[in-house]
C-alpha positions as a LaTeX table, in Angstrom:
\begin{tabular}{lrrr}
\hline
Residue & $x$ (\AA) & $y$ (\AA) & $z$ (\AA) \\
\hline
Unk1 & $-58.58$ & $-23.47$ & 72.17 \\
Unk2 & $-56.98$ & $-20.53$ & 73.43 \\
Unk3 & $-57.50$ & $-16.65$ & 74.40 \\
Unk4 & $-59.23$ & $-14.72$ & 71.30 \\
Unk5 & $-56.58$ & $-12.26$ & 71.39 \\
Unk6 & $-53.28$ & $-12.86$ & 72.00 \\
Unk7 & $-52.04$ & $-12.29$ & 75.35 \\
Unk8 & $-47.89$ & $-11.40$ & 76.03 \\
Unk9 & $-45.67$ & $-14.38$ & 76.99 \\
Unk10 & $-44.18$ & $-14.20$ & 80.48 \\
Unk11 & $-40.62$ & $-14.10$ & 80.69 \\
Unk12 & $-40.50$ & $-14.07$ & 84.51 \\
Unk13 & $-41.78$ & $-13.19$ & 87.76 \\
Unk14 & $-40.86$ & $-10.82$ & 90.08 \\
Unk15 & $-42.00$ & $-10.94$ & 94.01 \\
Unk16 & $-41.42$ & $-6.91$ & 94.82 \\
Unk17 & $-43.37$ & $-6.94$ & 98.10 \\
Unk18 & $-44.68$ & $-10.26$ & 100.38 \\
Unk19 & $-47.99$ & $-9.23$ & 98.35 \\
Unk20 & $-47.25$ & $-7.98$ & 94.85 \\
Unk21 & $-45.90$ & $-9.62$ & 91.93 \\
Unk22 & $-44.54$ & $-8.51$ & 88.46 \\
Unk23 & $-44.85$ & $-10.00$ & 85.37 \\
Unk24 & $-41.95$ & $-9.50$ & 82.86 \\
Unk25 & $-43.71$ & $-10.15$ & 79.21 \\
Unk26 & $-42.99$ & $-9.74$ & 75.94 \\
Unk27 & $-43.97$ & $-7.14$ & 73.76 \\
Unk28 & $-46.64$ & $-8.17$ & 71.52 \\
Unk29 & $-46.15$ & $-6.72$ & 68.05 \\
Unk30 & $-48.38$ & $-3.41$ & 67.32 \\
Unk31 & $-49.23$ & $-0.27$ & 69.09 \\
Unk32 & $-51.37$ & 0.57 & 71.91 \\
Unk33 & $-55.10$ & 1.34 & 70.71 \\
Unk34 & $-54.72$ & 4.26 & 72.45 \\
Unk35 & $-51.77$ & 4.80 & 70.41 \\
Unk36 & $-53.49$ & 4.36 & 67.28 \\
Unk37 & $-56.43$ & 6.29 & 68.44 \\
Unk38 & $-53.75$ & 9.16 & 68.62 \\
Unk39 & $-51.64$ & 8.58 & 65.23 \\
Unk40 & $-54.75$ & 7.78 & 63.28 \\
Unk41 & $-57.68$ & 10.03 & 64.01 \\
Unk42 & $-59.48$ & 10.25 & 60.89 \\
Unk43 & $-59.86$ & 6.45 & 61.59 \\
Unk44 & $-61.77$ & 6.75 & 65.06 \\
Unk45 & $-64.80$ & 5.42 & 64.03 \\
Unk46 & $-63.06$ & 2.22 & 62.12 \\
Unk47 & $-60.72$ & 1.95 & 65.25 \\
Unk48 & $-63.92$ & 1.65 & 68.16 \\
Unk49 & $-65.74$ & $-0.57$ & 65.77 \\
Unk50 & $-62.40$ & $-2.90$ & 65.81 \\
Unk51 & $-62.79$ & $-2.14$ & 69.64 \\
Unk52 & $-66.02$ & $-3.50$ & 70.16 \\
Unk53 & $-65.46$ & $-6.89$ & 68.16 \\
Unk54 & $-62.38$ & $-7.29$ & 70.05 \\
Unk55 & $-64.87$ & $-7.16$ & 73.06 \\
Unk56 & $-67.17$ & $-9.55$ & 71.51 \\
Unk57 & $-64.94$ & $-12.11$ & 70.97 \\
Unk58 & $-63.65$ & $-12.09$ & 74.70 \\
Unk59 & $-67.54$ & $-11.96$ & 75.43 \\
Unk60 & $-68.44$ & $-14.60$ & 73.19 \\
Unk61 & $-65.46$ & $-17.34$ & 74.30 \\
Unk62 & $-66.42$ & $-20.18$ & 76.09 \\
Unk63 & $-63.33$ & $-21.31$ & 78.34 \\
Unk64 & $-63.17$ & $-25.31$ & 78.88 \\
Unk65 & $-62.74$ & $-24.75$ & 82.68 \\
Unk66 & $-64.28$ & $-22.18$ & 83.99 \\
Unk67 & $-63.30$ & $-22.36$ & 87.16 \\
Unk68 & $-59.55$ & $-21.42$ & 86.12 \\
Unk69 & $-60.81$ & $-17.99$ & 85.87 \\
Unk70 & $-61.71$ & $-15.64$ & 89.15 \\
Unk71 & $-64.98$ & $-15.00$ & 90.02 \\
Unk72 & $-65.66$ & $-10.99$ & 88.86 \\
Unk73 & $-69.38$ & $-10.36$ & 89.30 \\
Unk74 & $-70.31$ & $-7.10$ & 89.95 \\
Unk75 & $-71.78$ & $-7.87$ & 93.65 \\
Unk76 & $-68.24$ & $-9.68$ & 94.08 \\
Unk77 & $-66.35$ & $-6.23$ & 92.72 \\
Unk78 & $-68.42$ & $-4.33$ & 94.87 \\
Unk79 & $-67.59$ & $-6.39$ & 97.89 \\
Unk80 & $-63.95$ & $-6.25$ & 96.99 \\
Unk81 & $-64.45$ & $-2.22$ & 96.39 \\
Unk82 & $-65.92$ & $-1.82$ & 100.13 \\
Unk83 & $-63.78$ & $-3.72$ & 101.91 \\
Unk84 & $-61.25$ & $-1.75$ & 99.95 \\
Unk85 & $-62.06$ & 1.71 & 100.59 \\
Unk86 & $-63.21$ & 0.46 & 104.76 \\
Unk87 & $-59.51$ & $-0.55$ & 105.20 \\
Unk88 & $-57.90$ & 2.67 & 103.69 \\
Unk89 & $-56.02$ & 0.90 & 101.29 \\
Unk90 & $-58.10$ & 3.52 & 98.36 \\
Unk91 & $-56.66$ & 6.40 & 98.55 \\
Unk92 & $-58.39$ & 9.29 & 96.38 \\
Unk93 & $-55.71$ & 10.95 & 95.24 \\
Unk94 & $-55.21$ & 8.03 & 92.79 \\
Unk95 & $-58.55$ & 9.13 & 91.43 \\
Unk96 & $-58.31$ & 13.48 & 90.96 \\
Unk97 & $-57.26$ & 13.83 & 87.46 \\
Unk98 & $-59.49$ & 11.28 & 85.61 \\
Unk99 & $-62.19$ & 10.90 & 88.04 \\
Unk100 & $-62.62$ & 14.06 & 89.58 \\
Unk101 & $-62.67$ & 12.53 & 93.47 \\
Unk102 & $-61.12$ & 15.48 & 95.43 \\
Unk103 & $-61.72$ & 12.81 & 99.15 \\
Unk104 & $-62.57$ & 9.94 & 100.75 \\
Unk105 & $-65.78$ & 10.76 & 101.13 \\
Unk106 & $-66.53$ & 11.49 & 97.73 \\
Unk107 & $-65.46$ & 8.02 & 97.00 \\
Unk108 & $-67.43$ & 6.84 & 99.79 \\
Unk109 & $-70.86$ & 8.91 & 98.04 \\
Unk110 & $-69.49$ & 7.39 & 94.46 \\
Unk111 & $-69.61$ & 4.33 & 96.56 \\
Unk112 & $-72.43$ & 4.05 & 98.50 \\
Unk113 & $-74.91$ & 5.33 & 94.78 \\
Unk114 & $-73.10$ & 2.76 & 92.20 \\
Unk115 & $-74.31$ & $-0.18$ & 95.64 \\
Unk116 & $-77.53$ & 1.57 & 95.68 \\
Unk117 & $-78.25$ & 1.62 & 91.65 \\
Unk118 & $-76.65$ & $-2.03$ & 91.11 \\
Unk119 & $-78.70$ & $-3.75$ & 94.06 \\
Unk120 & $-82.07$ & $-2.51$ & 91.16 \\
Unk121 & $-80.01$ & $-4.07$ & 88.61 \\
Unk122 & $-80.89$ & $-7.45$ & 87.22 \\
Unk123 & $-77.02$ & $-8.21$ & 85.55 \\
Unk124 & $-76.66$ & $-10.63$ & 82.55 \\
Unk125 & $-75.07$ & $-13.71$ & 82.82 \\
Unk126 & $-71.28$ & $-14.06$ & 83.33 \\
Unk127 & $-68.79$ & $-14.71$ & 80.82 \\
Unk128 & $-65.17$ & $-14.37$ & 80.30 \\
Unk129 & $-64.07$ & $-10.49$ & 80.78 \\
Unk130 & $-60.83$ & $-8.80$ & 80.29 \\
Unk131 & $-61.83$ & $-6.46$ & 83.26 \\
Unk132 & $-59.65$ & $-3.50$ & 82.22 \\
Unk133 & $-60.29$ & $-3.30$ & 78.31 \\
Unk134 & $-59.07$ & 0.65 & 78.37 \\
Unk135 & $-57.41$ & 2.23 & 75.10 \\
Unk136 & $-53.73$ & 1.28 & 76.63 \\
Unk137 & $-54.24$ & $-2.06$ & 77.26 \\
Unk138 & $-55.53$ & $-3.32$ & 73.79 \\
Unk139 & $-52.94$ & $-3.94$ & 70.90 \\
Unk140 & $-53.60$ & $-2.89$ & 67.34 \\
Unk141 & $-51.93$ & $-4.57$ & 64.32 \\
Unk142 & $-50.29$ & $-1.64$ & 62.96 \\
Unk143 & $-51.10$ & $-3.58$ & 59.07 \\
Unk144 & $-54.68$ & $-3.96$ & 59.66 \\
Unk145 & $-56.00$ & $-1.69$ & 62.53 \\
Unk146 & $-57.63$ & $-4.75$ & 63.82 \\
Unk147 & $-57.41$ & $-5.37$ & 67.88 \\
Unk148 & $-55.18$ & $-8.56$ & 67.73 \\
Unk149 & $-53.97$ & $-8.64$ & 71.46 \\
Unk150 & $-54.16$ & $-7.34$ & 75.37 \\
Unk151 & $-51.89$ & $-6.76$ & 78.04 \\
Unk152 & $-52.33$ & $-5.62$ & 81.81 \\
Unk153 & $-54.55$ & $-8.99$ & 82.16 \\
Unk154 & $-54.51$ & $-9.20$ & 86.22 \\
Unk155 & $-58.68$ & $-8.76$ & 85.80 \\
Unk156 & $-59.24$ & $-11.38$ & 83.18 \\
Unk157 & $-62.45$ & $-13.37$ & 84.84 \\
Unk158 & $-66.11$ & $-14.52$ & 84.76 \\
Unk159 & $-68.56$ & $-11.37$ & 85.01 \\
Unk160 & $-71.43$ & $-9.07$ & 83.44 \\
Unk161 & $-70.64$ & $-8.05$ & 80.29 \\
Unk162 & $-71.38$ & $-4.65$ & 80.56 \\
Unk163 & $-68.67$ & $-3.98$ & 82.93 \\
Unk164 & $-65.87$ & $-4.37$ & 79.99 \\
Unk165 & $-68.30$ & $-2.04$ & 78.38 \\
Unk166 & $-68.52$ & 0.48 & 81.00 \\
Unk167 & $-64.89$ & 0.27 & 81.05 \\
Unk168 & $-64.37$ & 0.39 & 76.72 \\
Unk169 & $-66.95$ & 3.35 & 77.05 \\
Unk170 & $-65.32$ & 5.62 & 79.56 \\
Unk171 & $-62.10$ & 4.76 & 77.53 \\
Unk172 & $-63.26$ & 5.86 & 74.08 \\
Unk173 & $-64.43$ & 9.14 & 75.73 \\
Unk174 & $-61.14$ & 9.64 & 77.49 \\
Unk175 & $-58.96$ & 8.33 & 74.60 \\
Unk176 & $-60.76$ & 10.69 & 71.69 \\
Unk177 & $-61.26$ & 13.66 & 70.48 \\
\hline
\end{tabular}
């Protein structure tokens, strides 16, 4: 059994640095939900609900092996986010015009309070994630306004939940009107 949405075929790869790889993929058929959110915007409501089933299904899929998927848990993202940030290799300025972080040490504060609140946190059990389920990386059939597919799948792995939510959340609230 495969993906629950369907995922672009890979035409190629590209090695650009010793580190970083591109994927060449086809296009799946549709528009961007973020698209659609745009076009459409007497259909808002209809479009998020279509958002969060899309969600579910991810959430609700049951891989055969799970151990072909990275490990994503939120203490494991926070690790990765620390070590990150320690090394320089963060660099605010990627994060001014959505996220309001003007320096490094505002990440480091954003930092240091998401540790502080998630080591309180009792997280739900992992499943399968997309990891960056934002408005432009979910594909809507342009017939049905159903999410059919995703692209920009680097994150796909085992985690909480909530994190595609968080994600979905800040999205829909970025993405609307």
């Amino acid at each position: 059994e495969g993906f629950p949405l369907l995922v672009p075929d890979v035409v190629c790869e590209v090695k650009l640095t010793p580190n970083v790889t591109a994927l060449l993929s086809k296009k799946i058929p549709g528009m961007t939900l973020k698209a659609a959110l745009k076009k459409n915007p007497h259909r808002q409501r209809e479009l998020l609900r279509c958002w969060a089933r899309a969600l579910a299904r991810i959430h609700d899929f049951r891989p055969g092996a799970r151990n072909a998927f990275s490990n994503r848990s939120i203490p494991v993202l926070l690790d990765r986010a620390e070590l990150r940030l320690s090394r320089g290799i963060v660099k605010a300025s990627s994060f001014v015009k959505k996220y309001g972080v003007e320096s490094a040490m505002d990440l480091r504060a954003e930092l240091d309070e998401i540790q502080a609140i998630c080591r309180s946190i009792v997280f739900a059990d992992d499943c399968l994630v997309h990891g960056d389920p934002c408005a432009p990386n979910l594909i809507v059939d342009d017939a049905s306004g159903d999410v059919i597919g995703c692209i920009d799948n680097g994150s796909i792995g085992l985690s909480d939940p909530h994190w595609d939510i968080s994600i979905a959340a800040w999205s829909a609230g970025y993405n609307t009107d």
